[in-house]
C-alpha positions in Angstrom: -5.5 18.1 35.3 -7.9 19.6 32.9 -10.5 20.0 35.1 -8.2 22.1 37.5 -7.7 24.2 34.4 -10.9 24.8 33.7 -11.9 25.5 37.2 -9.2 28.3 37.3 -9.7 29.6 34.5 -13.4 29.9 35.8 -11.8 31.8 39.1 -9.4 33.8 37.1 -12.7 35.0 35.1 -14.9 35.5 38.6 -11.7 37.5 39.8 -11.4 39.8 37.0 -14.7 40.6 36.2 -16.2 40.4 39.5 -19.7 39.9 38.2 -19.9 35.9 38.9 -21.5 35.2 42.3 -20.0 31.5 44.0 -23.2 29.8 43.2 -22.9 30.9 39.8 -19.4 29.5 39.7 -20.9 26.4 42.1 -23.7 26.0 38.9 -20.7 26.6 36.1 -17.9 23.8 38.2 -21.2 21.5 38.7 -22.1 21.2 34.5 -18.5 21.0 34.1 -18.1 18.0 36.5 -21.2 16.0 34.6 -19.9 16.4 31.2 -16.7 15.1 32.4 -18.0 11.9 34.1 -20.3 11.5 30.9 -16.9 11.9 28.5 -15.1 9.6 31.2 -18.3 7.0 30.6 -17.7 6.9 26.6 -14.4 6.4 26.7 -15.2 3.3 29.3 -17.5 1.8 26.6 -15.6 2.7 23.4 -12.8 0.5 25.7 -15.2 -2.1 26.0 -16.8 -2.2 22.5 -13.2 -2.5 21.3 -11.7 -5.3 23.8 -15.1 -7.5 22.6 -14.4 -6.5 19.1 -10.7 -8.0 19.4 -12.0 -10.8 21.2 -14.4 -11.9 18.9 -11.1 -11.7 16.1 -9.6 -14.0 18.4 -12.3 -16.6 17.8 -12.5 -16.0 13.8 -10.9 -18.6 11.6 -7.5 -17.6 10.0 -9.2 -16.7 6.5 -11.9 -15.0 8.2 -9.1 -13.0 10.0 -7.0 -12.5 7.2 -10.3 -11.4 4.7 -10.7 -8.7 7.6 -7.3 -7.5 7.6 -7.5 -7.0 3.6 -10.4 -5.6 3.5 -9.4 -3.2 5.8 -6.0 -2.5 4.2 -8.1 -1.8 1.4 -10.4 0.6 2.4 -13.1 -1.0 1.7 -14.8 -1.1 5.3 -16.1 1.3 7.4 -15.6 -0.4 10.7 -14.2 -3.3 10.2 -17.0 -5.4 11.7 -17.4 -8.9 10.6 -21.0 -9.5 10.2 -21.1 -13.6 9.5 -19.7 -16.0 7.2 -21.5 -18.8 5.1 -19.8 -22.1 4.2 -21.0 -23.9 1.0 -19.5 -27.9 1.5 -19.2 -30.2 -0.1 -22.1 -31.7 1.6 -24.4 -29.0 1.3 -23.5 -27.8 -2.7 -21.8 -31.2 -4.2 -18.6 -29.7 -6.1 -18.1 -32.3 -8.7 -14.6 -33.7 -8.9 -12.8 -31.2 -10.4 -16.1 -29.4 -11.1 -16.5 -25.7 -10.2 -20.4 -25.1 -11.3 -22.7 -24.5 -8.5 -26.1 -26.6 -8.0 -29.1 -26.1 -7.6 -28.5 -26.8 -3.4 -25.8 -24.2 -3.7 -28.4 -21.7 -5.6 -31.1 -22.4 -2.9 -28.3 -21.6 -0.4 -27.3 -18.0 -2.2 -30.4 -17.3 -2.3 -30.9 -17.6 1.6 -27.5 -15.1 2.2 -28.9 -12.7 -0.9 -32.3 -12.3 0.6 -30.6 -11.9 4.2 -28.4 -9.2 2.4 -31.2 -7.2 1.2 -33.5 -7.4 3.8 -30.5 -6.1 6.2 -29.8 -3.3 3.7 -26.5 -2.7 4.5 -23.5 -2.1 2.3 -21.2 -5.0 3.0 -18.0 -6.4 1.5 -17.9 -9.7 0.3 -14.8 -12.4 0.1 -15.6 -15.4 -1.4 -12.8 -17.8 -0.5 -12.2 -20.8 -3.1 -11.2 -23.8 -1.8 -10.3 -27.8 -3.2 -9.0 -31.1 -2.1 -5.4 -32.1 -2.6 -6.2 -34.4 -5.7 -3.8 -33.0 -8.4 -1.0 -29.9 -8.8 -1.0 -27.2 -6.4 -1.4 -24.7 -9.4 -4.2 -26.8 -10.7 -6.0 -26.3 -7.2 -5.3 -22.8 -7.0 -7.1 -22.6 -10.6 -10.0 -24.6 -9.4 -10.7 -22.9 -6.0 -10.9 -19.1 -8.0 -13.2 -20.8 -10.7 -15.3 -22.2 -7.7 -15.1 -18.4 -5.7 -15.9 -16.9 -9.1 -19.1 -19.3 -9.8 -20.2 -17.8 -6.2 -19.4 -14.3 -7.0 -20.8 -14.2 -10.9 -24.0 -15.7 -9.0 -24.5 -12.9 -6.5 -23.4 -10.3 -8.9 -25.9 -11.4 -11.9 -28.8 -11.2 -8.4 -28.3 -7.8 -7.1 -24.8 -7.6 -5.2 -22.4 -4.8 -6.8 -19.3 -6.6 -7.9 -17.0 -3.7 -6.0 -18.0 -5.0 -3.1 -17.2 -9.0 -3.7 -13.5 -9.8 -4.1 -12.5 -13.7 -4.5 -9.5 -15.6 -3.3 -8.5 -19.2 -3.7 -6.6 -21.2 -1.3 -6.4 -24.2 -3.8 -5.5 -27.5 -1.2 -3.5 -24.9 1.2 -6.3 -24.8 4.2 -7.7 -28.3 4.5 -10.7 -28.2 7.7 -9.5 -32.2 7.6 -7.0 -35.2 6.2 -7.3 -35.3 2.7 -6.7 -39.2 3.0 -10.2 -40.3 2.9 -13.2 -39.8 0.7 -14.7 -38.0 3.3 -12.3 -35.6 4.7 -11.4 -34.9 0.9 -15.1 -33.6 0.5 -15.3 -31.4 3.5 -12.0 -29.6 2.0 -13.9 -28.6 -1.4 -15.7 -25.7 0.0 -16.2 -22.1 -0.2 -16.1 -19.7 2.5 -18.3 -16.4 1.6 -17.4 -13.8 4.8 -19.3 -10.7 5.0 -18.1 -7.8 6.3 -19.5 -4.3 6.8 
């Protein structure tokens, strides 16, 4: 429809001022016709950029998804785009029972992400998600997974990352990755999450 409007209006102009000769208007309905298949083609992969984009959502864990969603509810993102996320276990950073103070594993490991950070030179958002086991209260846990997300925070702060652009949350024993019931499973749950967004 708008490219039958253009093209009149191109007659409508060849009519009234009689000076445009059909290949001219040939030439003119030509350029008009390749910027409108190029126009056509970026809105074809804008389509596609976003359809992978909501895919790869899809795929993200539930905090992932929901860090995303505030994030972007904040403001604080210009796309939207999750970049990665790092997952500090149990295993990898040994939370002491009831302990929030990060190792020297857990150091090594922030430093990986911080020097990844830099070198990228982008400015991200950070959430660093706190979470525990189900050993004692539910407000207890909530206490201990924001003293864990803030250990992680303070850390990249005092090494180079702005604090506007980290926010913490704690899940406490809410989002368990296993049973609590063993020894095992209740070390896989004391973890935090660190998802970087840009």
């Amino acid at each position: 429809m708008q490219k039958l409007f253009i093209v009149g209006a191109i007659a409508l102009l060849v009519v009234s001022f009689g000076c445009a000769t059909k290949k001219q208007v040939r030439t003119e309905v030509g350029r008009i016709d390749t910027e409108m298949e190029s126009i056509e083609g970026s809105v074809e992969q804008n389509q596609v950029r976003l359809k992978e984009h909501d895919s790869k959502i899809q795929d993200l864990s539930r905090e992932t998804r929901e860090a995303l969603e505030r994030a972007q509810s904040a403001e604080k993102l210009a796309q939207g785009k999750l970049l990665y996320e790092v997952t500090l276990t149990d295993e990898d950073v040994r939370f002491g029972f009831n302990q929030s103070e990060l190792t020297d594993n857990a150091r090594s490991i922030l430093e990986n992400l911080l020097t990844q950070l830099k070198s990228e030179n982008k400015n991200v958002f950070i959430e660093v998600q706190g979470h525990t086991d189900s050993l004692g209260t539910e407000d207890y846990n909530m206490k201990l997974g924001q003293e864990r997300a803030d250990a992680v925070r303070r850390y990249l702060s005092e090494n180079g990352i702005p604090l506007h652009r980290i926010s913490t949350i704690s899940y406490g024993e809410a989002r368990p990755l296993t049973d609590n019931k063993s020894k095992k499973g209740r070390s896989t749950n004391r973890r935090v999450v660190i998802v970087v967004l840009e």
